[in-house]
PAZAPA-4460 file (N, C-alpha, C; in steps of 0.05 Angstrom, whole numbers, plus 32768, in hexadecimal, padded with zeros to 4 digits):
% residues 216
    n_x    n_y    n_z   ca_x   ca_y   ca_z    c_x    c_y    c_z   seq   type   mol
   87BE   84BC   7B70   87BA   84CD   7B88   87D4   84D4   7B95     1      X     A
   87D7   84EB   7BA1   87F2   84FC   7BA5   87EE   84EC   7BBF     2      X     A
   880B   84EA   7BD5   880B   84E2   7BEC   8822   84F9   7BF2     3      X     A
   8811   850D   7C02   8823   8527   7C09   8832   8524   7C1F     4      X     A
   883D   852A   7C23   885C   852B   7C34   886D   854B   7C32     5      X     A
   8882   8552   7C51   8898   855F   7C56   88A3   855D   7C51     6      X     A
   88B8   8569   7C46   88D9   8561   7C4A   88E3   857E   7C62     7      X     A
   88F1   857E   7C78   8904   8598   7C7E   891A   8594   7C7F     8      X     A
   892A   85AD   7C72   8942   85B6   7C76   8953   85C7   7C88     9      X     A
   8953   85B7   7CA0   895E   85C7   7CB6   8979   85D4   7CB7    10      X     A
   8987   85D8   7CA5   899A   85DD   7C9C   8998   8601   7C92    11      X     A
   8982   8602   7C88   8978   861C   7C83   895D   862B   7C98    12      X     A
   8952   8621   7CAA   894B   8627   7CC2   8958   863D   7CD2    13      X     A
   8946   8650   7CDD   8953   8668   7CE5   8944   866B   7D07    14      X     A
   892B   865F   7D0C   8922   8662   7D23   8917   8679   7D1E    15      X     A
   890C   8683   7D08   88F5   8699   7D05   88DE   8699   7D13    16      X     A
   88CB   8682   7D17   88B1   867C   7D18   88A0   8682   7D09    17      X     A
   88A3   868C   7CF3   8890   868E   7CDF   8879   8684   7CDD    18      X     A
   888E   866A   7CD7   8875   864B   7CD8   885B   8648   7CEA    19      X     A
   8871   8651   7CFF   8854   864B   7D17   8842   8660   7D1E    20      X     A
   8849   867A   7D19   8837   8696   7D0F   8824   868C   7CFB    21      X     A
   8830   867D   7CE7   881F   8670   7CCC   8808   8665   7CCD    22      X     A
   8814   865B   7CDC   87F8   8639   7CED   87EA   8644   7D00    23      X     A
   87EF   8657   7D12   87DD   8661   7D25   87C5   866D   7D16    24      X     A
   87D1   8687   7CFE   87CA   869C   7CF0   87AB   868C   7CE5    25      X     A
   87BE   8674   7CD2   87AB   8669   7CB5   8796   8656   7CD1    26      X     A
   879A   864D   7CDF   8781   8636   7CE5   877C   863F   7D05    27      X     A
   8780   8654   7D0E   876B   865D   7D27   876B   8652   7D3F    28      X     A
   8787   863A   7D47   8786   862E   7D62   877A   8637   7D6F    29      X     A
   8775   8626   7D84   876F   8630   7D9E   877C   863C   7DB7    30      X     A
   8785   8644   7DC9   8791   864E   7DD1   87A7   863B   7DE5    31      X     A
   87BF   863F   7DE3   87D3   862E   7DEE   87D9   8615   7DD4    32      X     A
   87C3   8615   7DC1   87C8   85FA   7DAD   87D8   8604   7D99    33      X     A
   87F3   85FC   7D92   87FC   85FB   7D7A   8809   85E9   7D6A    34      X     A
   87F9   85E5   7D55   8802   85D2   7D40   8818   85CF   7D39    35      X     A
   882D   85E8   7D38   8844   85F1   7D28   8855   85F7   7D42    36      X     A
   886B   85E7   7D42   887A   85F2   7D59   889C   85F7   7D4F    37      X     A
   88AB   8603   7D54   88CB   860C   7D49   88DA   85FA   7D6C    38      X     A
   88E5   85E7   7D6A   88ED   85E0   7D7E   8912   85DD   7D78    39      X     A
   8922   85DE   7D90   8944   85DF   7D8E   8952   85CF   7D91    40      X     A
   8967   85C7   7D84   897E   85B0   7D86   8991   85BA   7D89    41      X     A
   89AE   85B7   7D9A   89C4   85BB   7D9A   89D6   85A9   7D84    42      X     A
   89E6   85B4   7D75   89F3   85A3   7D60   8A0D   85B2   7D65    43      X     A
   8A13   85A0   7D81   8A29   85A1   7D86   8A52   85A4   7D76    44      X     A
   8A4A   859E   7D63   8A61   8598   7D56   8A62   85AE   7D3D    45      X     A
   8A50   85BE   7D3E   8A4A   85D1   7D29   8A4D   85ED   7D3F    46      X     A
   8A46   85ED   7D5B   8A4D   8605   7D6A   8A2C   860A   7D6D    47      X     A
   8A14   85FE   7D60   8A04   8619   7D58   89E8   8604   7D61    48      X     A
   89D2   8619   7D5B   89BF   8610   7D68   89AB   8609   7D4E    49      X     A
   899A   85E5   7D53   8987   85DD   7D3F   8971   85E6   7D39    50      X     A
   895A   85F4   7D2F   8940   85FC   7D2F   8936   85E2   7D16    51      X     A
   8921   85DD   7D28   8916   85CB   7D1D   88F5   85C9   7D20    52      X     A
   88E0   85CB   7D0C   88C8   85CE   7D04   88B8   85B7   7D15    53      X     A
   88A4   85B6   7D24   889F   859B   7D2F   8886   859B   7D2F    54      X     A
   8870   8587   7D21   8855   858A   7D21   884C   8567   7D1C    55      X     A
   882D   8568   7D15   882B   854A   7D10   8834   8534   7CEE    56      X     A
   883F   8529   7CF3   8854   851D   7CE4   883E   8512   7CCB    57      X     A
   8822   850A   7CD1   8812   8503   7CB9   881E   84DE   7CB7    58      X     A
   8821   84D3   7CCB   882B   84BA   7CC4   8819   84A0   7CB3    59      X     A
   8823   8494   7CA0   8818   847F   7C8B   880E   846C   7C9F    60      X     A
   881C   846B   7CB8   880D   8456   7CCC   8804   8468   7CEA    61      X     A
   87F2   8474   7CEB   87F6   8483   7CFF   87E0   8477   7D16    62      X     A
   87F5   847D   7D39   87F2   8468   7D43   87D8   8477   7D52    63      X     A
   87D3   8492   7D4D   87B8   849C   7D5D   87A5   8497   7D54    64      X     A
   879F   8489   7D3D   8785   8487   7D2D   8785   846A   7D35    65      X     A
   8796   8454   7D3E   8797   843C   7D48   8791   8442   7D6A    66      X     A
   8799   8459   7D6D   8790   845B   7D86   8773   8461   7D98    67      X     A
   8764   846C   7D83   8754   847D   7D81   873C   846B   7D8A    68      X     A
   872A   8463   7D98   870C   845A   7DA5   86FE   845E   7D93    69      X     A
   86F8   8477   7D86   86E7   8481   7D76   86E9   8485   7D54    70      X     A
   8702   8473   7D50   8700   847C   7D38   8704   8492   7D2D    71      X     A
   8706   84A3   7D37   870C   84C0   7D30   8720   84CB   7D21    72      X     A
   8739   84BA   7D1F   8754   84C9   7D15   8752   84AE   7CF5    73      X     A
   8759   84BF   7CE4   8756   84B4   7CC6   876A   84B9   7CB4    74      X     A
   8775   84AD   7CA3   8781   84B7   7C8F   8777   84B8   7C72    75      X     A
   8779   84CB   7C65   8772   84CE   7C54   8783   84C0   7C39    76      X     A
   8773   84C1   7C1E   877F   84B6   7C03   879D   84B9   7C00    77      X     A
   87A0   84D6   7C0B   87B7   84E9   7BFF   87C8   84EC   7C11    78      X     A
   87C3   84D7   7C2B   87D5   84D6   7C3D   87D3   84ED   7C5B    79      X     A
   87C3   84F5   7C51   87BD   8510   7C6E   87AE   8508   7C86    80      X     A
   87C0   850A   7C9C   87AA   84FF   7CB3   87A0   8510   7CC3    81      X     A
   877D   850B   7CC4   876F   8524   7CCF   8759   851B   7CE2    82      X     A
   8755   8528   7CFD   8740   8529   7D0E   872A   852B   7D08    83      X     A
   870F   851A   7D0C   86F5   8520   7D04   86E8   851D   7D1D    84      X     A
   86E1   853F   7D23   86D6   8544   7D3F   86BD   8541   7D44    85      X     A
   86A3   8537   7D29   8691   852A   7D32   8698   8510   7D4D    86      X     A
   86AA   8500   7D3F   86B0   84E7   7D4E   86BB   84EC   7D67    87      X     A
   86D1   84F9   7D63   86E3   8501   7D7D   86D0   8505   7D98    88      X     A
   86DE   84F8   7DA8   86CC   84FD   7DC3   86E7   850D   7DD9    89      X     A
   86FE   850C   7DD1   8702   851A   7DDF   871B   8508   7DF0    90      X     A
   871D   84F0   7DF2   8725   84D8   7E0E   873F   84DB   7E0D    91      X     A
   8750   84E3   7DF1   876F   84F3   7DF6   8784   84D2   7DF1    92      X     A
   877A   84BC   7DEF   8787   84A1   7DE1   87A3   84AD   7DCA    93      X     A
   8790   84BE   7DB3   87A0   84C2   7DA4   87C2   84D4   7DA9    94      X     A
   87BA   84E5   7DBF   87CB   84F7   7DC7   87E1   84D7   7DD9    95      X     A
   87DA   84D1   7DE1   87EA   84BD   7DF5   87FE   84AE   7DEA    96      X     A
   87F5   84A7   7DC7   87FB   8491   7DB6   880A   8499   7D9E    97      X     A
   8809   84B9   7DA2   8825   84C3   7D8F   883A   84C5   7D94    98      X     A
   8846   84B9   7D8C   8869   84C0   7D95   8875   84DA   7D91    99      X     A
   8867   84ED   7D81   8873   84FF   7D78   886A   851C   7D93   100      X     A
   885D   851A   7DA1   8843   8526   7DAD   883F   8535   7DA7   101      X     A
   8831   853A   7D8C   882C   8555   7D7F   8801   8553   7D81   102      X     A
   87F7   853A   7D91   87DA   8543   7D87   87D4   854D   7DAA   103      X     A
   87CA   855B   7DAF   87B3   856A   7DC7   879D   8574   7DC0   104      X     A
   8789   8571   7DD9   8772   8576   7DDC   876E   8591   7DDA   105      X     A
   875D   859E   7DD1   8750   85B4   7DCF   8746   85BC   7DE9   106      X     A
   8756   85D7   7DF3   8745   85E4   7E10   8732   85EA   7E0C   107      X     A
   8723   85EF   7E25   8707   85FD   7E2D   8708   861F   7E21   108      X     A
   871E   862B   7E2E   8720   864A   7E26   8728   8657   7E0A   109      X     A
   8723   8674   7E0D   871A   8683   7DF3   8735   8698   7DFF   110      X     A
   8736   86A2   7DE3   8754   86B8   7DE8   874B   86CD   7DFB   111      X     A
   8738   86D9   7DFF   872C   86ED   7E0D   8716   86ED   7E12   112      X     A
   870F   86DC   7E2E   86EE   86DF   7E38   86E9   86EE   7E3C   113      X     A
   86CE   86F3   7E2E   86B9   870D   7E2C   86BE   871D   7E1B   114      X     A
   86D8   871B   7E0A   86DC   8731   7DF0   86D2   8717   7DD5   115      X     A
   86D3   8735   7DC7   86C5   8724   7DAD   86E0   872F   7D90   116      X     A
   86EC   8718   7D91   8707   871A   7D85   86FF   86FD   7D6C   117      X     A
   8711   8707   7D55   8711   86F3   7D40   8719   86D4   7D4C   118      X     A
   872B   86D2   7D5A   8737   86BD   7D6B   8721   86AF   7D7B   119      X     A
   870C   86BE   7D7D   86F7   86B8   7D99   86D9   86B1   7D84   120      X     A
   86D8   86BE   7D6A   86C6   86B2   7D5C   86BB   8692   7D60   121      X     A
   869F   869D   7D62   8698   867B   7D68   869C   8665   7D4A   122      X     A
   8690   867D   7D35   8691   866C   7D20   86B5   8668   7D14   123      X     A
   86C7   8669   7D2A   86E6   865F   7D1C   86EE   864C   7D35   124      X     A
   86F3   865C   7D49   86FF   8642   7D59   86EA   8632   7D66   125      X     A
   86D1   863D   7D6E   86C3   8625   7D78   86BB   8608   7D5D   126      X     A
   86B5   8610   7D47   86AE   85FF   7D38   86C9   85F4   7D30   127      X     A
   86DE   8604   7D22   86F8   85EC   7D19   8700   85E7   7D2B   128      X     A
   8703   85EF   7D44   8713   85E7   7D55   8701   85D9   7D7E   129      X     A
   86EC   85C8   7D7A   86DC   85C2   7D8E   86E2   85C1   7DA3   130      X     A
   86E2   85D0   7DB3   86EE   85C3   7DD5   86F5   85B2   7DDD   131      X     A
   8703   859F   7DEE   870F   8583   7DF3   870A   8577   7DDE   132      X     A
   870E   857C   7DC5   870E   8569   7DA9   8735   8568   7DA8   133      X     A
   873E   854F   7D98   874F   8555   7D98   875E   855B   7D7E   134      X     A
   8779   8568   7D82   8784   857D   7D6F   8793   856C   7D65   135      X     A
   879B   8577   7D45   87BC   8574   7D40   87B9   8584   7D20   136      X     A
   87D1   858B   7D17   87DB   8594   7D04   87C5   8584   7CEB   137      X     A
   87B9   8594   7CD9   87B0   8586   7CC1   87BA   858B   7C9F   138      X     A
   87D5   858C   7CA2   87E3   8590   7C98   87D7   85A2   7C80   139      X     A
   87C1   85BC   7C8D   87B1   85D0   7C7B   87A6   85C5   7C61   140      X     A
   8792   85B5   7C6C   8789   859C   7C4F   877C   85B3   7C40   141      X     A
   8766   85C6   7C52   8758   85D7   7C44   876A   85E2   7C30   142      X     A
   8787   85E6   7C2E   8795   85FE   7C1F   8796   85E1   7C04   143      X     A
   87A5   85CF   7C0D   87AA   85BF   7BFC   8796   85B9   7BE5   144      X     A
   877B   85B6   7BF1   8767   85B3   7BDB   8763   85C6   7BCE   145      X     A
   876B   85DA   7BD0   876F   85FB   7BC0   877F   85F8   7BAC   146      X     A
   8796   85E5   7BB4   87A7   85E0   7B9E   87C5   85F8   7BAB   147      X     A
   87C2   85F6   7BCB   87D3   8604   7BCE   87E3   85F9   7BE4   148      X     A
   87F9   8600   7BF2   880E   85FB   7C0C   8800   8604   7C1D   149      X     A
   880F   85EF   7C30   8800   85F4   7C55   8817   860C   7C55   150      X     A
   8807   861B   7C66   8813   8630   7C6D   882A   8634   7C78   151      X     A
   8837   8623   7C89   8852   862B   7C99   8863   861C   7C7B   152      X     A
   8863   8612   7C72   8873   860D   7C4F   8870   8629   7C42   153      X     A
   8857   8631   7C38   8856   8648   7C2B   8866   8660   7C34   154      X     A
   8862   8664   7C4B   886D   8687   7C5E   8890   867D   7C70   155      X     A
   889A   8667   7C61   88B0   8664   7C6F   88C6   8672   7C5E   156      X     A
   88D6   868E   7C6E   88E1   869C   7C59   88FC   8691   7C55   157      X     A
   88FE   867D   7C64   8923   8668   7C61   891F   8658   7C51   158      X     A
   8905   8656   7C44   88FE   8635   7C3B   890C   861E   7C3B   159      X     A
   8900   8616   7C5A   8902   8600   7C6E   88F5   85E9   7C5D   160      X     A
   88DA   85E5   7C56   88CE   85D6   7C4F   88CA   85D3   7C35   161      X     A
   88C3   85BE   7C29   88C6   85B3   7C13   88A9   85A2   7C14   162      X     A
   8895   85A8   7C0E   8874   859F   7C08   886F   858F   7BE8   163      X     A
   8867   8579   7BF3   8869   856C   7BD1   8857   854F   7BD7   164      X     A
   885D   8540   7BBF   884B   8520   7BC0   8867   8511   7BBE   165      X     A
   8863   850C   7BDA   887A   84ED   7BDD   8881   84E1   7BC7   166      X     A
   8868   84D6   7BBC   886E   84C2   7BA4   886C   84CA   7B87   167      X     A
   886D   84E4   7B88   887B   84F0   7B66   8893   84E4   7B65   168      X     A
   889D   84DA   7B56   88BC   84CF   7B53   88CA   84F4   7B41   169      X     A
   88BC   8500   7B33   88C2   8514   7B30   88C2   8534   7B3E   170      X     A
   88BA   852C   7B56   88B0   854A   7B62   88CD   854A   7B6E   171      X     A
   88CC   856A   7B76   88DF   8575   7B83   88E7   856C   7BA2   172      X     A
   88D3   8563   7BAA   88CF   855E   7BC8   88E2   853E   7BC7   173      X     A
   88E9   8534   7BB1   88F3   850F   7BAB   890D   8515   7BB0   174      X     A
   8920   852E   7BAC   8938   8531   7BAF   894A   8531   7BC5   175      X     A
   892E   8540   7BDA   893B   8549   7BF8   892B   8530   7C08   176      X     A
   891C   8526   7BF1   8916   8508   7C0E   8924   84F8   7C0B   177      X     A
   8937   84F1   7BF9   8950   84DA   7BFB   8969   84EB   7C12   178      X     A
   8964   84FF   7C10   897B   8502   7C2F   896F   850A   7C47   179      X     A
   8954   8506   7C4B   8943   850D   7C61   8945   84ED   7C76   180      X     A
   893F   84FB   7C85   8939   84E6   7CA2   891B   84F0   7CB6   181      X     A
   8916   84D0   7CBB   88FF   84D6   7CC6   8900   84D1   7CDF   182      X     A
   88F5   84D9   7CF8   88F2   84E5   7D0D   88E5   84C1   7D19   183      X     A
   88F0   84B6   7D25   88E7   84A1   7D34   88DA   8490   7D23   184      X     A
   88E7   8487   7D11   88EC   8475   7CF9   88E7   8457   7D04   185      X     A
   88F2   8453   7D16   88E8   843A   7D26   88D4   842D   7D34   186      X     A
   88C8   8444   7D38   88A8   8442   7D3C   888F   8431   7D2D   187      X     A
   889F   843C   7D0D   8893   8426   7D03   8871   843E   7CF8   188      X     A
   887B   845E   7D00   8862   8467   7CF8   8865   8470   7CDD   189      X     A
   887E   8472   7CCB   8882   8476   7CB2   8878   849A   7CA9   190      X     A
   887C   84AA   7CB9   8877   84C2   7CBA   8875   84D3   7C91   191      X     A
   8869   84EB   7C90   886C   84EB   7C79   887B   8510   7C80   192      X     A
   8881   850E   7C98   8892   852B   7C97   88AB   8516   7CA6   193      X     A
   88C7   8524   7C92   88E2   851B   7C9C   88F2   8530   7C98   194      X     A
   8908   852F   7CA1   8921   8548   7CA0   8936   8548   7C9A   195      X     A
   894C   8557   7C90   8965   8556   7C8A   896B   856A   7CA9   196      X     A
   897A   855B   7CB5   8985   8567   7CC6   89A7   856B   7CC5   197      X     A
   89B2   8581   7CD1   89CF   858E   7CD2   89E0   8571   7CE5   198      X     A
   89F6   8574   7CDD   89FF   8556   7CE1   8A0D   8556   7D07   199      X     A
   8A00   8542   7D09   89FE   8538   7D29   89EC   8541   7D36   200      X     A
   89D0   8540   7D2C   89C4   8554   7D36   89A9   8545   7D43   201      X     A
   89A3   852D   7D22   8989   8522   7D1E   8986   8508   7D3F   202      X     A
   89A5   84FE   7D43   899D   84E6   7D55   8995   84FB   7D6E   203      X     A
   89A0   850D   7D75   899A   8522   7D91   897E   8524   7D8F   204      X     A
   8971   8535   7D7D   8953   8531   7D7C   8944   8515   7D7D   205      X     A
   8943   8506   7D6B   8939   84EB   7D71   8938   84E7   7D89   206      X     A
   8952   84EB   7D9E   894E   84DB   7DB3   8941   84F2   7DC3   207      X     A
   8945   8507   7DC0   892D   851C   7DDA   891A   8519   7DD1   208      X     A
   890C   850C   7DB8   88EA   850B   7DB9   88E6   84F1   7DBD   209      X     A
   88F6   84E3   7DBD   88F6   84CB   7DC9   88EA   84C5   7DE6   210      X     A
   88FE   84D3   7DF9   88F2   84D3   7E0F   88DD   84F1   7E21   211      X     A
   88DE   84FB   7E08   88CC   8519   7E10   88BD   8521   7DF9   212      X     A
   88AF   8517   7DEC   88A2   851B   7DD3   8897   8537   7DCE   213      X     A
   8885   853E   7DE7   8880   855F   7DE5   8897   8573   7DE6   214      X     A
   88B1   8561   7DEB   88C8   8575   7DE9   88C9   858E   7DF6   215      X     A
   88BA   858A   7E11   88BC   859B   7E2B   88CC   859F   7E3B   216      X     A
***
């Protein structure tokens, strides 16, 4: 069984947003929710500015599914961690208990009350996406079981990302994870998205999600 994983290369990062056009486009957020975020680092010693991809990390120990009342947050065979909104009630534990703060609750509102817009379909955002249920990135399992890339990998025209099985000792993805770094490594959540970041760049980040995780 494949255990899927990131690699990015911030080094080739341009601050397009593609990605996050990607993730809005392919899975129908709700409004204000986004999975896929392009957030900035100063790398001071280079003159120039970091872009860096920021979503949920998919961790081998992840601490919202330990956080979770309900049981709700799971990981899968293949390493993917996903919300099951039968269970979800909603109480927001998991959001509290990520370090990364990439999970939130699902609002009440629709892109345009009283219009009848694809975005406002009941059968897309009310059913994938439930009201005060809570959100996060599902690393586009639907595409995967197609046999295909989550979308902000696929439509990234810098190719930033690198989509593969951790534990192929032969995949492509095994090359750029011996010089990758993972994002609050000390946590102890063993993330399965890590990065090559531009040099002096990676401890600056660490420490602003450190103490600002939504990186507000």
């Amino acid at each position: 069984m494949a255990r899927y994983g990131i690699v990015l290369d911030l080094n080739r990062c341009t601050g397009c947003m593609t990605c996050v056009i990607a993730c809005k486009q392919e899975n129908l957020t709700r409004p204000g929710v986004w999975w896929d975020r392009v957030l900035e680092a100063e790398d001071e010693s280079l003159d120039r500015i970091v872009y860096f991809r920021y979503a949920c990390m998919h961790c081998d120990n992840p601490p919202c599914a330990k956080a979770c009342p309900e049981q709700a947050i799971y990981k899968r065979s293949d390493g993917i961690v996903l919300i099951d909104h039968e269970r979800c009630k909603g109480h927001g534990e998991c959001a509290k208990a990520c370090p990364y703060g990439v999970i939130e609750l699902n609002p009440e509102r629709d892109y345009f009350a009283g219009e009848r817009v694809p975005f406002d379909d009941i059968r897309m955002t009310r059913v994938m996406h439930p009201p005060g249920k809570a959100s996060t990135c599902n690393l586009c399992v639907h595409r995967i079981e197609q046999g295909r890339e989550p979308a902000c990998v696929e439509e990234c025209p810098s190719k930033v990302m690198l989509f593969g099985d951790l534990d192929d000792p032969n995949s492509s993805i095994q090359k750029k994870l011996r010089k990758s770094e993972q994002l609050l490594a000390s946590q102890g959540t063993q993330p399965k998205v890590s990065y090559i970041f531009p040099k002096n760049t990676w401890k600056q980040v660490e420490h602003r999600i450190a103490e600002n995780p939504r990186m507000e």
